[in-house]
NUGU-925260 format. One record per atom (N, C-alpha, C): x negated, z, y. Coordinates in steps of 0.2 Angstrom, whole numbers, plus 5000, padded with zeros to 4 digits. Each point is the difference from the previous one (the first is absolute). Last residue first. Example, Ala and Ser with C-alpha at 12.3 -4.5 7.8 and 13.67 -1.06 7.14 Angstrom:
NUGU-925260
493650354989;499650015006;500450035005;499850004972;500450005006;499650005006;
This chain:
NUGU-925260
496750344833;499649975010;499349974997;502250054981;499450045004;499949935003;502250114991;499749955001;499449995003;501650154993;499549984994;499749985000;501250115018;499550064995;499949964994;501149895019;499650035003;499750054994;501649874994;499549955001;499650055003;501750124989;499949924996;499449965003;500850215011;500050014993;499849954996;500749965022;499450045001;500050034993;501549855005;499149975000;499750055000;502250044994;499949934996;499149995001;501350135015;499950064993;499549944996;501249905017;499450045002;499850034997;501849874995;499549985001;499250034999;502250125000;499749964993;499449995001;501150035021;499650064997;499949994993;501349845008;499150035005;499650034998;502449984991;499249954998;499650005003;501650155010;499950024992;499749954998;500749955021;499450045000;499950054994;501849825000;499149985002;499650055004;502049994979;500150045008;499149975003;501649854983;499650035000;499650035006;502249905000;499650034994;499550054996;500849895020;500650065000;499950034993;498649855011;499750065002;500650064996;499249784990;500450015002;500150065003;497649834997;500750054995;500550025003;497549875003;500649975000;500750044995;497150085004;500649994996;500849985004;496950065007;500949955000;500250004995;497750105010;500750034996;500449965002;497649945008;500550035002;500549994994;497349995009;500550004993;500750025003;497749905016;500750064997;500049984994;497749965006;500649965004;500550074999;497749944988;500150025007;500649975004;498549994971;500449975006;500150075009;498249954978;499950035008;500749985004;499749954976;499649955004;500350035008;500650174982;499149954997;499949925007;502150135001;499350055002;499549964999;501949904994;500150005007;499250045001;500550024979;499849915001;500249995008;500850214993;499249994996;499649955003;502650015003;499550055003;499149985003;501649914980;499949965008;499750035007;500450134978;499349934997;500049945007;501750225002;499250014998;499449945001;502449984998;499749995007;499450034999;501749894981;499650055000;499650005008;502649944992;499549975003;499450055000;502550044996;499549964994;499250005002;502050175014;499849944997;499749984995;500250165015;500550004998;500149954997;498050055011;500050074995;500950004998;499749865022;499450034993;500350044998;501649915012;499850005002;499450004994;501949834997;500250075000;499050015003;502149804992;499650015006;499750074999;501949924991;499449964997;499250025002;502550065006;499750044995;499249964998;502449935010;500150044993;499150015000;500049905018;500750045000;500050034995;498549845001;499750075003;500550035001;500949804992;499350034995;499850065003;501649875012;500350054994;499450034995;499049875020;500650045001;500350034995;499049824993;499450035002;500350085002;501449854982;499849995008;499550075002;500849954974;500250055006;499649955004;500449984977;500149945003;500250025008;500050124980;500650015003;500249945003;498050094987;500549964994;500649985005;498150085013;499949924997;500449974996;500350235007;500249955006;499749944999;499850174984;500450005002;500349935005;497850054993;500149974996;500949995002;498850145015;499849934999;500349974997;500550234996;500449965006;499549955004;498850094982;500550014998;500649955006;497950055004;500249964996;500549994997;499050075025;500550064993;499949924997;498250025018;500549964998;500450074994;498650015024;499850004993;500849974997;497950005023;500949994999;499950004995;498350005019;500150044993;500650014999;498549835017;500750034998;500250034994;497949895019;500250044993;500750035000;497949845016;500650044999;500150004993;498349875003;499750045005;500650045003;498849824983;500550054999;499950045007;498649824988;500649965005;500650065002;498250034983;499749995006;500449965008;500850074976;499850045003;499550005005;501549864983;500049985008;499750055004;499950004976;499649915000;500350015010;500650224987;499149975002;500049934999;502250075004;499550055003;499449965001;501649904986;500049975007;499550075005;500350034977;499549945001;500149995007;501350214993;499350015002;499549914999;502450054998;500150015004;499250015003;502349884981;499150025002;499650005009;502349914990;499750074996;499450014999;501049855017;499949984995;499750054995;501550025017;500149965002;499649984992;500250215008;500649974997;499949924998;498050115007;500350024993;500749974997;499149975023;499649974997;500350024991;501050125017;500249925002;499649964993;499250235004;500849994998;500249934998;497950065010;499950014995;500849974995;498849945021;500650004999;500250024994;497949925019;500150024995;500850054996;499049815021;500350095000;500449984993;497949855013;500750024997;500250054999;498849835018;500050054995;500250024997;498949825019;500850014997;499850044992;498249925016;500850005004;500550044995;497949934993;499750045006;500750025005;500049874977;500050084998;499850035008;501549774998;499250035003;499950075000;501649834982;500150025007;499350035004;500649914977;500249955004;500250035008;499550114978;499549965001;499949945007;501750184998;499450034999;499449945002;502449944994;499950045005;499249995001;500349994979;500149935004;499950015007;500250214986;499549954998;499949925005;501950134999;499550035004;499449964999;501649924985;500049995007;499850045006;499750044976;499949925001;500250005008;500650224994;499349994999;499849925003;502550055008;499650014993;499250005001;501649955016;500250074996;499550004999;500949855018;499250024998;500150084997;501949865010;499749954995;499250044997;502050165000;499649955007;499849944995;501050214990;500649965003;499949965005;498450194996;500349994995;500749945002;497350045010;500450055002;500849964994;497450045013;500249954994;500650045000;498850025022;500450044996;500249934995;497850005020;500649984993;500550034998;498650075024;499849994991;500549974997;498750025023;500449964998;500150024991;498850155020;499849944994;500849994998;499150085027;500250004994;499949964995;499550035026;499950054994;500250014992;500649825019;500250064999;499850094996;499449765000;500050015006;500150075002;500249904976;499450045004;500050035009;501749894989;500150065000;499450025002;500149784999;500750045005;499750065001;499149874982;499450035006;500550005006;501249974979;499550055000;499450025007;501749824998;500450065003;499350064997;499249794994;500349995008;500350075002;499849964978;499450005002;500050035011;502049954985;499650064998;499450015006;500949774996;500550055005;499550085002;499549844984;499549985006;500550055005;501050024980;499050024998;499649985007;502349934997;500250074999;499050035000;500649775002;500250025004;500050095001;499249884979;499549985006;500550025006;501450024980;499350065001;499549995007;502049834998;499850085003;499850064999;499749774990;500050005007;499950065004;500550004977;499249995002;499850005006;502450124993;499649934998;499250025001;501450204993;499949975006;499649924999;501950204990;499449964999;499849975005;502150214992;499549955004;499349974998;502150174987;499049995003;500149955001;501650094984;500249945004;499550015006;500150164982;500049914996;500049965005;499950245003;499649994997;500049924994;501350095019;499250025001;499649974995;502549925005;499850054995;499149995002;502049985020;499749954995;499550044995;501250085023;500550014992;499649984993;498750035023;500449965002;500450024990;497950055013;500350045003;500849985000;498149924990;499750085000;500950025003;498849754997;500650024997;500450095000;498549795014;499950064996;500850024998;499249825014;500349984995;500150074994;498250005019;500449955000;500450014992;498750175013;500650014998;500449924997;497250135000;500449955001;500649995000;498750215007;500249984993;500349925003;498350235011;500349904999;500350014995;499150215014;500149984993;500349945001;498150115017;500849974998;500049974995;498350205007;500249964996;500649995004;499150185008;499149974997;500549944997;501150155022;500149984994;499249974997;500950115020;499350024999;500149974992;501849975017;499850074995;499650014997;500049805014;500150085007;500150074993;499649804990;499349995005;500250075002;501849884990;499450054995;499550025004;501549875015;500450054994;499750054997;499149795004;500050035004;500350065000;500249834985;499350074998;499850005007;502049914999;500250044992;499050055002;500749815015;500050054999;500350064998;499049794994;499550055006;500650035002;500949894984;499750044996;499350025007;501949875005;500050064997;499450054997;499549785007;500550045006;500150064997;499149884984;499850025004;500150015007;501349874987;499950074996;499550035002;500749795010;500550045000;499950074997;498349834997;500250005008;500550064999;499349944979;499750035002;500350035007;501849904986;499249985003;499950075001;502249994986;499950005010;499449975002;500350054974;500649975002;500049965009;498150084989;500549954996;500449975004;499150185004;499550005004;500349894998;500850265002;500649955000;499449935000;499850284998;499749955002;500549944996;500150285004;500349944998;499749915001;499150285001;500249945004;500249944997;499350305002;500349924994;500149975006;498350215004;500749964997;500049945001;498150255002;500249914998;500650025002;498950194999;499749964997;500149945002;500250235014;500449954999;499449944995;500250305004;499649915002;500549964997;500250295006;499849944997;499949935003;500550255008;499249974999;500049964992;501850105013;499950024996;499349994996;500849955022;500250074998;500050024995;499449795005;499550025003;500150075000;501749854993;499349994996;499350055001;502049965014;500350054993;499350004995;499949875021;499850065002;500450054993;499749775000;499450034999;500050065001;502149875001;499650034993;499550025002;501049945019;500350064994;499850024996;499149815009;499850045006;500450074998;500149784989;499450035000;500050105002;502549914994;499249955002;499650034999;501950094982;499949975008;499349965003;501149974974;499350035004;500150005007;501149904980;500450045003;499750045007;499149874978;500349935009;500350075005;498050084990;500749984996;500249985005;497350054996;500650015003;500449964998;497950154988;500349925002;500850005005;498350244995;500649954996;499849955003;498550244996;500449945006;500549944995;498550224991;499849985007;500549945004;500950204981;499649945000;499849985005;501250214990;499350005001;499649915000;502450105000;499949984993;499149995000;501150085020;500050044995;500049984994;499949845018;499550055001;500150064992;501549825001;499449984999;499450065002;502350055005;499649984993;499549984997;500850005026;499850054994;499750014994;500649775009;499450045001;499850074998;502249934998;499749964997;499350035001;501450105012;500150014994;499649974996;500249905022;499850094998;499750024994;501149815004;499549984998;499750055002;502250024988;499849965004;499250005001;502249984982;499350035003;499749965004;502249924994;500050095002;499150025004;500549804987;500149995007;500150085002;499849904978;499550055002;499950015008;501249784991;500050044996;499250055003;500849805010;500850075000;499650054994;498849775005;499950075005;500450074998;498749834986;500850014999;499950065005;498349894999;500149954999;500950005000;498550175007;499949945007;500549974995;499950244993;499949954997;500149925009;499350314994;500649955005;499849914997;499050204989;500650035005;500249945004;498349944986;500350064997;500850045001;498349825011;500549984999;500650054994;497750025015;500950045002;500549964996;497350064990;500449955003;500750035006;497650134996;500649984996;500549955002;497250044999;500850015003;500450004997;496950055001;500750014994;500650005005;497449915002;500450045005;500850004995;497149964995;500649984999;500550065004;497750015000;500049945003;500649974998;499050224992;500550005008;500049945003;500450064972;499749975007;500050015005;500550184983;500449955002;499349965003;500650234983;499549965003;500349935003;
């Protein structure tokens, strides 16, 4: 039993990583798409690796999948508004021609996600000045995107200045729930502060994307006794699909059903393709919901 006002993807960072391009460079974006048909999911988010418009819709449209979203790096701190909006009309120009429902934001000022620095002690802060710079930016690029047919959603995200509960929370308070949305981060939000259902239900009216990402505790613990970098942590492991994991998705399922949500869920796990085969997690996945939330979780 599923909702038919939720749409289930699979991420592409499974097979092909934006942040460490060389790794899973074989897979292409045939193959990628395949798997995502045979793993039985409706559509993915695009990867920087994504030909244009005009190519992808027609691989999309032979296998009758959908485009969810993608990332956008927002510099909103560092560059202004003036400068980040150039890009980002046309990031959801872009999304408009594949029919995308969401552009993912993440603030990149000062982020540490993509650089040697330990994830889990050396996190960015953002003055006071530049929460006001970063919250009146937001507001401003959210009604960009409406232009476009699109919601602006958040990604809280691990080695930003906007991890944590307390800082979504501020975000939140200090932007225009009619503009700017969030994208729910089960993974992110658990590493970040072992706890992954408050930020649910105190933000579930501000939620309007999903990313079901599960955690190994095990090789957690490992990469915080290591003092791992964002990168080395999903490298060894940290990262993994549903049903391979800690994380109960049942009871966030549930609490997606109980307030009528309507958007995608999409499957991301940040993992090593040479490790772990990404249409052998797929299929995890998929096994994952249709055993565990579509036959306990009731409509």
């Amino acid at each position: 039993m599923s909702n038919q006002d939720i749409l289930w993807g699979i991420a592409p960072i499974g097979w092909r990583n934006d942040d460490i391009p060389e790794i899973g460079a074989e897979n292409t974006l045939q193959h990628l798409l395949s798997d995502i048909v045979v793993a039985g999911f409706q559509g993915t988010e695009v990867g920087g690796f994504f030909p244009e418009a005009k190519v992808l819709n027609k691989e999309l449209s032979l296998r009758n999948l959908k485009i969810a979203g993608q990332w956008f790096s927002s510099f909103l701190i560092r560059d202004g508004l003036e400068e980040v909006a150039k890009d980002f009309h046309k990031h959801c120009a872009n999304l408009q021609q594949v029919n995308a429902a969401v552009a993912v934001v993440s603030e990149q000022t000062y982020s540490i996600q993509g650089t040697k620095k330990n994830v889990f002690t050396d996190k960015p802060y953002f003055t006071d000045e530049e929460w006001n710079t970063l919250c009146q930016g937001l507001n401003e690029l959210g009604k960009i995107a409406e232009q476009y047919d699109l919601h602006l959603v958040f990604h809280h995200h691990m080695g930003t200045g906007v991890q944590t509960l307390e800082e979504i929370d501020r975000l939140l308070e200090n932007t225009d729930p009619n503009h700017v949305h969030l994208l729910y981060d089960t993974g992110h939000i658990y590493v970040s502060d072992n706890d992954y259902m408050t930020l649910l239900k105190k933000h579930m009216n501000r939620i309007k994307h999903v990313h079901f990402k599960d955690v190994r505790p095990n090789k957690l613990e490992e990469c915080k006794a290591a003092g791992n970098s964002f990168l080395d942590s999903f490298l060894d492991g940290m990262f993994t699909v549903p049903g391979d994991g800690c994380i109960d998705f049942t009871e966030v399922y549930q609490t997606l059903l109980d307030h009528n949500y309507k958007g995608w869920i999409v499957i991301e796990a940040e993992q090593d393709p040479a490790k772990a085969h990404p249409l052998e997690y797929a299929l995890i996945a998929r096994k994952y919901i249709d055993e565990k939330l579509f036959q306990k979780v009731t409509v």
